[in-house]
N, C-alpha and C positions, 0 to 999 in steps of 0.2 A: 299136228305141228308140220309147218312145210319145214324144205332141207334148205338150207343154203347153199350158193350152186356161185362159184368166179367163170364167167370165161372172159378170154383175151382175142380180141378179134382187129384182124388187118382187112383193108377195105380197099380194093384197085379200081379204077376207071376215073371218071369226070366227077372228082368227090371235095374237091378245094373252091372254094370260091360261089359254092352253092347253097351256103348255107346248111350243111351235113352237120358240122361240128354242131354248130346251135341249138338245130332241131335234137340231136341228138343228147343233148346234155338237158334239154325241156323234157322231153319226154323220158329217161333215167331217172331225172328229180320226182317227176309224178307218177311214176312205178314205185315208189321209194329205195332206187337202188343207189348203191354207194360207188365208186370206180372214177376212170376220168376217160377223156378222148384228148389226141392230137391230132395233129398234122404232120405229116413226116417228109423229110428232104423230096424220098421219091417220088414223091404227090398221092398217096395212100394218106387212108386216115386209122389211125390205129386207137382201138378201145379199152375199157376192161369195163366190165358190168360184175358186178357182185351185190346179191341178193335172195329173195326166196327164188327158188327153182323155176317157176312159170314166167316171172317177170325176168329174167334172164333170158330164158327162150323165147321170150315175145322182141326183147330187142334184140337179140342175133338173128331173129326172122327178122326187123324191123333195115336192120344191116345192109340185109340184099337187096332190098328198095333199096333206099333213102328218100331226104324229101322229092318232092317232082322235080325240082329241077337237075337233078343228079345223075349219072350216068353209072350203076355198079355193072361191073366186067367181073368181080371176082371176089371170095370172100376165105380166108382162110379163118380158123378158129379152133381153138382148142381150152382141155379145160386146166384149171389150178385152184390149190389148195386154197379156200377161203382164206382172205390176212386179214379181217376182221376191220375195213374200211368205212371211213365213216363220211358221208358228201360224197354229190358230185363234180366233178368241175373242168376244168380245158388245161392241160398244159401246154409246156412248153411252147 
């Protein structure tokens, strides 16, 4: 049985306008992970991924990229208790 694993991750550099959010919520969906992504005032993109343990870790390595045309400077992360989320999707 895998474990179920949330992290919450913030994202700094050239990460608005490049198609991050997008890519990012395609590729969660085909992990089958649950959680959401935004955009935040101060031009970071801010995530949550919750799902089995590897697919987790595969998109907070995925983070530190982004797609090509993205610039990551910086990645903060940490973990939380599973809330039992179900989709993914973009807010705010």
């Amino acid at each position: 049985m895998t474990s179920v694993r949330r992290m919450h991750v913030v994202v700094s550099g050239r990460v608005q306008g490049v198609f991050y959010r997008a890519t990012c919520v395609r590729l969660a969906r085909e992990r089958g992970l649950s959680g959401w992504v935004r955009n935040r005032p101060d031009g970071c993109v801010e995530a949550v991924f919750e799902g089995p343990s590897d697919e987790v870790g595969a998109m907070v390595a995925w983070c530190r990229v982004g797609p090509p045309s993205a610039r990551v400077d910086g990645i903060e992360s940490w973990a939380e208790p599973p809330a039992g989320s179900d989709g993914f999707n973009v807010t705010g």
